[in-house]
VMD Tcl script that builds the backbone (N, CA, C; Angstrom):
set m [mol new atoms 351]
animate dup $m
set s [atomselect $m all]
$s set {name element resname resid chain x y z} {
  {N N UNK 1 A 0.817 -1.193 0.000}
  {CA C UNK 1 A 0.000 0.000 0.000}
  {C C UNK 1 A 0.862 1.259 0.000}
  {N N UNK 2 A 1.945 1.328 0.624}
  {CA C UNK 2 A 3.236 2.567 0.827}
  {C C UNK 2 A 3.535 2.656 -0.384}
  {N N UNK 3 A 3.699 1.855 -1.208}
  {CA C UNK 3 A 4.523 2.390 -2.665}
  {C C UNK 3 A 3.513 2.708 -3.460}
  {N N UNK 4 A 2.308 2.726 -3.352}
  {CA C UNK 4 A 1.533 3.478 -4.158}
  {C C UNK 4 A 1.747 4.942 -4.139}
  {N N UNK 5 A 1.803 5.279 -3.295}
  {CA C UNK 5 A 2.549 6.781 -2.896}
  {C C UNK 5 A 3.405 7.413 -3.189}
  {N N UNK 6 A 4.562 6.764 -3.806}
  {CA C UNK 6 A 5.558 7.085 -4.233}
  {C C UNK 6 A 6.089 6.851 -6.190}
  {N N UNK 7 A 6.725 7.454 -6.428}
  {CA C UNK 7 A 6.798 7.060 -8.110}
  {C C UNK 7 A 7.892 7.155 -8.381}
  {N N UNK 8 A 9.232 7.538 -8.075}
  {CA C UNK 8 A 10.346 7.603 -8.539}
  {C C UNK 8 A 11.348 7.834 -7.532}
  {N N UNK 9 A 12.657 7.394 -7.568}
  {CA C UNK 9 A 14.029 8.147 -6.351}
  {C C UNK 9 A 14.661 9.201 -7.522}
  {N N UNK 10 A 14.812 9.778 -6.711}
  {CA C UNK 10 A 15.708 10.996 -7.449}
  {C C UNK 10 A 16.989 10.529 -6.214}
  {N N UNK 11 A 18.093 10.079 -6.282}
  {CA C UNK 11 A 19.499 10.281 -5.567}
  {C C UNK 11 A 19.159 9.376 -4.156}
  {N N UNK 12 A 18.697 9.558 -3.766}
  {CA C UNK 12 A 18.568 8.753 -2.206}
  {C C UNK 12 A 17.370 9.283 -1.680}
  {N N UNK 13 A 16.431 10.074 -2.456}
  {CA C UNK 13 A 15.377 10.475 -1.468}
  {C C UNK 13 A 13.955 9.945 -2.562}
  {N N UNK 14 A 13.093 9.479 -2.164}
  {CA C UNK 14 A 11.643 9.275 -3.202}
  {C C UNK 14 A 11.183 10.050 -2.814}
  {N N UNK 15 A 10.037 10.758 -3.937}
  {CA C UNK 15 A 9.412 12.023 -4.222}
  {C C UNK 15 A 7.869 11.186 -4.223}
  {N N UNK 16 A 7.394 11.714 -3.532}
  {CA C UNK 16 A 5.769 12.118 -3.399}
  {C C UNK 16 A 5.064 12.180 -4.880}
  {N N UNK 17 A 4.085 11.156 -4.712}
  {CA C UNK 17 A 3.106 11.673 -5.943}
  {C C UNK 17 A 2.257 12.357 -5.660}
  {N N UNK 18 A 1.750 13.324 -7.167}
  {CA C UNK 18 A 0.922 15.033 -6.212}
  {C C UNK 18 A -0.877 14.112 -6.525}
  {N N UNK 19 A -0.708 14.704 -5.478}
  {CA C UNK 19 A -2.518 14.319 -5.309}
  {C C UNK 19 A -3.237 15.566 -5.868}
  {N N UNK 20 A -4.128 15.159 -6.356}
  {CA C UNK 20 A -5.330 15.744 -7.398}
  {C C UNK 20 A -6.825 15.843 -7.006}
  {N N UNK 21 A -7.218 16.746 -7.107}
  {CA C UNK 21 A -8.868 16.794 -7.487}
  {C C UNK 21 A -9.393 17.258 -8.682}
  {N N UNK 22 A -10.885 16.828 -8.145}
  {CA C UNK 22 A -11.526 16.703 -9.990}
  {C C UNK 22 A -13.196 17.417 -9.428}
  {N N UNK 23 A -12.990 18.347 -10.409}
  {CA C UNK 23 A -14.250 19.585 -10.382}
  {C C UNK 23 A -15.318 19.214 -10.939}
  {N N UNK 24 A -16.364 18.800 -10.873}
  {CA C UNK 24 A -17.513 18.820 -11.726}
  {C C UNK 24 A -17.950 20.077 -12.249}
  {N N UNK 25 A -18.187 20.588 -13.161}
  {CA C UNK 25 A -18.918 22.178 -13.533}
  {C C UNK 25 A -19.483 22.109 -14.586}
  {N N UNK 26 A -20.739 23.014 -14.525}
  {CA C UNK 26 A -21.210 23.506 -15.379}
  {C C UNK 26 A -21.401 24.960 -16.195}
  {N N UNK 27 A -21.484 24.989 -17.106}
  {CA C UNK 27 A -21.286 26.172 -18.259}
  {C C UNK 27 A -22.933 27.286 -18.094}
  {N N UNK 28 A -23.013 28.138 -17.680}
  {CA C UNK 28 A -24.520 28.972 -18.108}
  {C C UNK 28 A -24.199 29.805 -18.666}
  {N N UNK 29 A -24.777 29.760 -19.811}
  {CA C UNK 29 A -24.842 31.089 -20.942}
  {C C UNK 29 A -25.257 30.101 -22.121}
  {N N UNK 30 A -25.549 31.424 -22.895}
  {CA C UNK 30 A -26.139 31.330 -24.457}
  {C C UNK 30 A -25.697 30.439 -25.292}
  {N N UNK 31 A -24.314 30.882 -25.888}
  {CA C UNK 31 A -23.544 30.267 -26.726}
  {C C UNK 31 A -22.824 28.657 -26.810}
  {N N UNK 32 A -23.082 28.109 -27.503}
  {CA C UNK 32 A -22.203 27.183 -27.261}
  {C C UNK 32 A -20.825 27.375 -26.991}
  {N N UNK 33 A -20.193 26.058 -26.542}
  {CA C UNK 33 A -18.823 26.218 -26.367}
  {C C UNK 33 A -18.021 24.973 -26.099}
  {N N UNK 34 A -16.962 24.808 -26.879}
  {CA C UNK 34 A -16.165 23.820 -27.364}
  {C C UNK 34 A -15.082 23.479 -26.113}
  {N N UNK 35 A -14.649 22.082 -25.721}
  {CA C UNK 35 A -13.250 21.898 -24.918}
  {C C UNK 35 A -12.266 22.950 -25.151}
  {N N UNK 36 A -11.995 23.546 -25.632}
  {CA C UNK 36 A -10.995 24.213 -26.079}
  {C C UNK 36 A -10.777 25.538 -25.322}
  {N N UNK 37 A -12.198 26.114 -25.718}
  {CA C UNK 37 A -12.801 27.469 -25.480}
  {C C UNK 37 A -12.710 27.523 -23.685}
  {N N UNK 38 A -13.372 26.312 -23.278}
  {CA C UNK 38 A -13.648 26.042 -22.011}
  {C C UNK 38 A -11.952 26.370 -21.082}
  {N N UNK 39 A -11.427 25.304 -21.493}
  {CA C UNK 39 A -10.029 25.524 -21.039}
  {C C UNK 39 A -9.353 26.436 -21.364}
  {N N UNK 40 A -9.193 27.329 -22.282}
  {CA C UNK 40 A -8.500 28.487 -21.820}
  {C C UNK 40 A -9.065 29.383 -21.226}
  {N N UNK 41 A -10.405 29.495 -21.123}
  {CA C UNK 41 A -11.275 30.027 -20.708}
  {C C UNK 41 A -10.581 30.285 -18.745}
  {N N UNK 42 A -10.616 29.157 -18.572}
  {CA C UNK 42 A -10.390 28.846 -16.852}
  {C C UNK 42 A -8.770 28.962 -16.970}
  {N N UNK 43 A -7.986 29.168 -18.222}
  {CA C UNK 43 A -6.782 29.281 -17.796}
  {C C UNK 43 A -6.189 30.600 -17.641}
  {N N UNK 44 A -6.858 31.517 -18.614}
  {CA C UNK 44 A -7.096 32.683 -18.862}
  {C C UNK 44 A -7.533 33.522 -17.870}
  {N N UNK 45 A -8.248 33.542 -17.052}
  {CA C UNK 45 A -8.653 33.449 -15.493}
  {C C UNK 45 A -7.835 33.084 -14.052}
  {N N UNK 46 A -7.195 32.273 -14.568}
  {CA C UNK 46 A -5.874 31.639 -13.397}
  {C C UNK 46 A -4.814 32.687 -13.485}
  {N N UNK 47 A -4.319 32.829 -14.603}
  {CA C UNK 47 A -3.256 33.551 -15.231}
  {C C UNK 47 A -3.587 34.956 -14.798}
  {N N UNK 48 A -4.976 35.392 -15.021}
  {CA C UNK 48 A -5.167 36.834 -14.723}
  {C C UNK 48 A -4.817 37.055 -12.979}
  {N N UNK 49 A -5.436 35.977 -12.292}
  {CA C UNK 49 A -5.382 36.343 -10.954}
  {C C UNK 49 A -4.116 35.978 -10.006}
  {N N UNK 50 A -3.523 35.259 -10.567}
  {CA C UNK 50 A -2.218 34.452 -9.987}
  {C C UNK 50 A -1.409 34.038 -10.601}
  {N N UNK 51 A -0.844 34.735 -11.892}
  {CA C UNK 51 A -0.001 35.208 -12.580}
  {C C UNK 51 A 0.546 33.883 -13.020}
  {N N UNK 52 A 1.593 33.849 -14.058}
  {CA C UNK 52 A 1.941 32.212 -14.764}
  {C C UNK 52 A 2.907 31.582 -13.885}
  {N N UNK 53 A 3.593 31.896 -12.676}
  {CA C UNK 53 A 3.520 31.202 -11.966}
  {C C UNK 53 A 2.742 30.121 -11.096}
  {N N UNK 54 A 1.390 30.894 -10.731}
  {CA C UNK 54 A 0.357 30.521 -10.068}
  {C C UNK 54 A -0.473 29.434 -10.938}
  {N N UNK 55 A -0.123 29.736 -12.065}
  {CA C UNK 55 A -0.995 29.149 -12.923}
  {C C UNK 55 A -0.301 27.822 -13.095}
  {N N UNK 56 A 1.155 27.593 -13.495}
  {CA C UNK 56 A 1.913 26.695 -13.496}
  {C C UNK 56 A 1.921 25.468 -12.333}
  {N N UNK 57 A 1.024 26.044 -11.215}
  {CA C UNK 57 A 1.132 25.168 -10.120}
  {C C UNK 57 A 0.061 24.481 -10.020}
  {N N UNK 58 A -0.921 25.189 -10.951}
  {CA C UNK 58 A -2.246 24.150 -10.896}
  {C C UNK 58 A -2.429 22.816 -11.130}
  {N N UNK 59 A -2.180 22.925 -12.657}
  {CA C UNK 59 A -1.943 21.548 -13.207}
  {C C UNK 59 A -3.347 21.507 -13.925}
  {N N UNK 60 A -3.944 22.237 -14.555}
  {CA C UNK 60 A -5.287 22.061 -14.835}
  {C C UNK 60 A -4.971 21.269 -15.846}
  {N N UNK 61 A -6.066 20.333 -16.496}
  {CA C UNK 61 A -6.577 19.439 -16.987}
  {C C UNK 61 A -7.910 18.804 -17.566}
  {N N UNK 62 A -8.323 19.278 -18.620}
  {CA C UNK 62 A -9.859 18.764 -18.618}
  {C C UNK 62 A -10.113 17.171 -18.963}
  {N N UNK 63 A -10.840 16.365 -18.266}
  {CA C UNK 63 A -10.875 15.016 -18.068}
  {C C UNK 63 A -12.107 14.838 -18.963}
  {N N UNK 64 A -13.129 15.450 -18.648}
  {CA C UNK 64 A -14.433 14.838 -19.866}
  {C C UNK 64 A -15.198 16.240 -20.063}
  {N N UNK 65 A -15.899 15.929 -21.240}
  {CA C UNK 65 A -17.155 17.463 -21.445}
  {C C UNK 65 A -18.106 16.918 -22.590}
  {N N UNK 66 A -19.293 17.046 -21.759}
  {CA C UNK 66 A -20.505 16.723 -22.412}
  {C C UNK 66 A -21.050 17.624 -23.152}
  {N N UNK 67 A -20.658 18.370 -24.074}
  {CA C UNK 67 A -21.468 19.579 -24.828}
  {C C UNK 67 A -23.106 19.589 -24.994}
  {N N UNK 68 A -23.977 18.713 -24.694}
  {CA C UNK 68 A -25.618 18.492 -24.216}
  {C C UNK 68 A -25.562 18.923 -23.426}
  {N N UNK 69 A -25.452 18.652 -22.087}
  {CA C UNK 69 A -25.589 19.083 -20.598}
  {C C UNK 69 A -24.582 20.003 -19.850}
  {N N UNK 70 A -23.623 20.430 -21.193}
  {CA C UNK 70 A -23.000 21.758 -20.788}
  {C C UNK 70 A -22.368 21.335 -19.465}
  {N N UNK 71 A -22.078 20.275 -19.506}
  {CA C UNK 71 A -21.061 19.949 -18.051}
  {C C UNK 71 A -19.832 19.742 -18.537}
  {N N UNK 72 A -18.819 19.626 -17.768}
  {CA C UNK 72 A -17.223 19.115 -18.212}
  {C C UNK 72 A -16.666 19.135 -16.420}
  {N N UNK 73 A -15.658 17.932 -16.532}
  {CA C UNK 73 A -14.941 17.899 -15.520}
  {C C UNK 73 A -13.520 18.474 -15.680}
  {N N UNK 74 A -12.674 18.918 -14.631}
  {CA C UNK 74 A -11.421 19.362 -14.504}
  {C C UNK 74 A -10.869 18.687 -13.242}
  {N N UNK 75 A -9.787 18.534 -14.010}
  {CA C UNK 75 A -8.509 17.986 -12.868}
  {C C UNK 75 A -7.646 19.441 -12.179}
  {N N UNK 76 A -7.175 19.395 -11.261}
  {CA C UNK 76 A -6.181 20.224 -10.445}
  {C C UNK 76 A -5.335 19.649 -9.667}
  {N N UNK 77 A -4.258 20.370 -9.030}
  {CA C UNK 77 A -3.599 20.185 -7.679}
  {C C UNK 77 A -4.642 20.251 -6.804}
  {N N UNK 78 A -4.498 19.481 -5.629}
  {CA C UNK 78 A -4.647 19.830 -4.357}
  {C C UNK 78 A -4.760 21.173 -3.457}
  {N N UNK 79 A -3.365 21.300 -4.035}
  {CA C UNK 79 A -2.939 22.323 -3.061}
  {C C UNK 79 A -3.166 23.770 -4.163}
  {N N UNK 80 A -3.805 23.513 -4.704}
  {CA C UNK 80 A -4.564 25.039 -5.627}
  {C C UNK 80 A -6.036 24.921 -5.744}
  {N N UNK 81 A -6.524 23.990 -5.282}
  {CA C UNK 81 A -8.150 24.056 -5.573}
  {C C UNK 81 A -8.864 25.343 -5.280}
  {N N UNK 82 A -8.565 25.772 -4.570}
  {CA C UNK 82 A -9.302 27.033 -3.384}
  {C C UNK 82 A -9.141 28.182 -4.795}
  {N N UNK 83 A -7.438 28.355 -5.285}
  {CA C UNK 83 A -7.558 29.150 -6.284}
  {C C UNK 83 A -8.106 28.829 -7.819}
  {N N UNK 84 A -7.878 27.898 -7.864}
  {CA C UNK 84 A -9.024 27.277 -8.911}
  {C C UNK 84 A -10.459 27.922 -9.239}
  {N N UNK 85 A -10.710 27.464 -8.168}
  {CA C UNK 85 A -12.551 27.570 -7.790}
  {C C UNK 85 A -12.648 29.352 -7.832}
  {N N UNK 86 A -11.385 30.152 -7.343}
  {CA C UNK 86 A -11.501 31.443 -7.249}
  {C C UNK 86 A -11.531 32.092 -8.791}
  {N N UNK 87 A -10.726 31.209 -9.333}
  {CA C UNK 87 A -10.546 31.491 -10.572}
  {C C UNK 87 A -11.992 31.220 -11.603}
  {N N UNK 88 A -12.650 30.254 -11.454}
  {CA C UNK 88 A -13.616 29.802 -11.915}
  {C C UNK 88 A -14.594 30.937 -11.609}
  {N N UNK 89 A -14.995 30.898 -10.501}
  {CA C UNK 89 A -16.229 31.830 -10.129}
  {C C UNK 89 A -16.099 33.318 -11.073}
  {N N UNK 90 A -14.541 33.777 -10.941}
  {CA C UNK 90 A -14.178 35.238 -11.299}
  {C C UNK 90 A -14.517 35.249 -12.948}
  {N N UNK 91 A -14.841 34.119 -13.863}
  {CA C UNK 91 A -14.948 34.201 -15.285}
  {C C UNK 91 A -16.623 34.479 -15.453}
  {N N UNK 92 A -16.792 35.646 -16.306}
  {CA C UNK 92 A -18.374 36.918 -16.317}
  {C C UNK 92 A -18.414 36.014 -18.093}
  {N N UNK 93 A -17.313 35.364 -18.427}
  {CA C UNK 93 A -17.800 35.771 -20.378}
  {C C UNK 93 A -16.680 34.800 -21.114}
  {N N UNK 94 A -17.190 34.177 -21.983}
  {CA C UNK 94 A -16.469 33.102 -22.431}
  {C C UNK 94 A -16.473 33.876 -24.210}
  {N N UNK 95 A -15.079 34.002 -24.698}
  {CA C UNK 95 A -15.610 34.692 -26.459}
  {C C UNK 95 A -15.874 35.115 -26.469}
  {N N UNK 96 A -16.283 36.396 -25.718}
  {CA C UNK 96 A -16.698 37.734 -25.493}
  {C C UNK 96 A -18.293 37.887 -25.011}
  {N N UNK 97 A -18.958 36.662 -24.342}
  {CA C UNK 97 A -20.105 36.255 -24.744}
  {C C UNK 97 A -20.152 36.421 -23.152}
  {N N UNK 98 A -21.350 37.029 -22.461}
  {CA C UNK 98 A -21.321 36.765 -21.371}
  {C C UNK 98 A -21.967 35.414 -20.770}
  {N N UNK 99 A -21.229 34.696 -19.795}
  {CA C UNK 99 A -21.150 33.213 -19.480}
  {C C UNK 99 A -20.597 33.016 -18.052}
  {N N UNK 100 A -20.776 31.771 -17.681}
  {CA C UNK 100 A -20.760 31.824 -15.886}
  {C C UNK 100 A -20.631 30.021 -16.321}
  {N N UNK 101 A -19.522 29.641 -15.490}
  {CA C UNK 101 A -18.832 28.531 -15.241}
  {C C UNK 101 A -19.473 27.928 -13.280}
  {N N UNK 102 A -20.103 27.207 -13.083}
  {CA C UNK 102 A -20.779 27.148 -11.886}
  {C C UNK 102 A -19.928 25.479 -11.512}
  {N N UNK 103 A -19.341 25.445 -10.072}
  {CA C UNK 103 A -19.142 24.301 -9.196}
  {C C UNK 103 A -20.346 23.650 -9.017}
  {N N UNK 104 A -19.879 21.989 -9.661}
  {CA C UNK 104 A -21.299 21.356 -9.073}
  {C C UNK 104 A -20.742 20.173 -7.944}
  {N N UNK 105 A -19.594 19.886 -8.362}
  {CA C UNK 105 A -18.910 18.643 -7.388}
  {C C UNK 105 A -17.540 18.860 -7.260}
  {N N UNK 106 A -16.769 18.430 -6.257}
  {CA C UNK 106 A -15.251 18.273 -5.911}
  {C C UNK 106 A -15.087 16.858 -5.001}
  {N N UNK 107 A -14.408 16.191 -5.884}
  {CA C UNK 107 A -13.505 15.083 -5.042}
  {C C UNK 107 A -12.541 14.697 -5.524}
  {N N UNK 108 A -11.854 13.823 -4.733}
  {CA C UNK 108 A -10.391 13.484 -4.961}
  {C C UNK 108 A -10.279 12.594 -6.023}
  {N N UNK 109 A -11.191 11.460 -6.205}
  {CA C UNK 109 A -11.390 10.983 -7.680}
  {C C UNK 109 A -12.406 10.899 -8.531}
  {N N UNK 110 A -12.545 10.469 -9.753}
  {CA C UNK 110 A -13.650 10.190 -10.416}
  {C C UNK 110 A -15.023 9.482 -9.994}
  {N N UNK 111 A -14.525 8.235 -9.725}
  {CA C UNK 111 A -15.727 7.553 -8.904}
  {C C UNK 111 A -16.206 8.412 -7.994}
  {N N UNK 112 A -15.995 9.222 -6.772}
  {CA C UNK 112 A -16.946 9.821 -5.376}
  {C C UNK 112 A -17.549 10.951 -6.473}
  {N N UNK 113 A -16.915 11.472 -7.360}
  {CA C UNK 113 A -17.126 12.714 -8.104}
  {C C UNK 113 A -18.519 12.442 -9.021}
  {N N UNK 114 A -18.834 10.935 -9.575}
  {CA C UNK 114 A -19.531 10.478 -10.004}
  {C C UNK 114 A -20.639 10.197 -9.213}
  {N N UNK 115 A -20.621 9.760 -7.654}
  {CA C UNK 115 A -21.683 9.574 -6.948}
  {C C UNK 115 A -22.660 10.753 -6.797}
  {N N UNK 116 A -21.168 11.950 -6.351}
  {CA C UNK 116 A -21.890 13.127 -5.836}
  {C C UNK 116 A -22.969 13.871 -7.136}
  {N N UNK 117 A -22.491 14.197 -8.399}
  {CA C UNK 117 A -23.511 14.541 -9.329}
  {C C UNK 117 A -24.154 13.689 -9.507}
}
mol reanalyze $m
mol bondsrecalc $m
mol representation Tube
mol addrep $m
């Protein structure tokens, strides 16, 4: 069970694997909108508020997106969710289109993430 935890030695010391969460969200507004759009959308947003450093630490990731139900999931760090979610809320307009990105679930993996929606 211990070495699941771990993934590589660098010299004499093993390094930590980074633990992740996964966002459920949904899209409100008019327009459609493509994976693409979506993710820079929320990266574009990270970057504005916590500069490409901040942004570099996220690790964002989009895992699935249902363009019907205007849902899509995202992956993150751990240890950036809080700015994530800050980042998320702060996006008014997707393509110049005004649009609102809404939290519907957060867990550490897919499966609990799946129960909860």
């Amino acid at each position: 069970m211990w070495l699941r935890e771990y993934v590589l030695w660098e010299g004499e010391q093993m390094i930590k694997r980074e633990k992740r969460r996964y966002l459920a969200l949904e899209v409100a507004g008019e327009q459609p909108v493509d994976e693409r759009t979506l993710l820079d959308a929320v990266q574009a947003s990270v970057r504005k508020l916590f500069g490409e450093y901040g942004a570099s630490k996220t690790n964002l990731k989009l895992i699935t997106y249902i363009p019907e139900k205007r849902q899509f999931v995202l992956r993150c760090s751990h240890t950036m969710l809080e700015k994530v979610r800050a980042a998320i809320a702060s996006i008014t307009e997707i393509n110049g289109k005004p649009a609102a990105i809404h939290v519907v679930g957060v867990s550490g993996t897919l499966k609990a993430l799946s129960k909860k929606t």
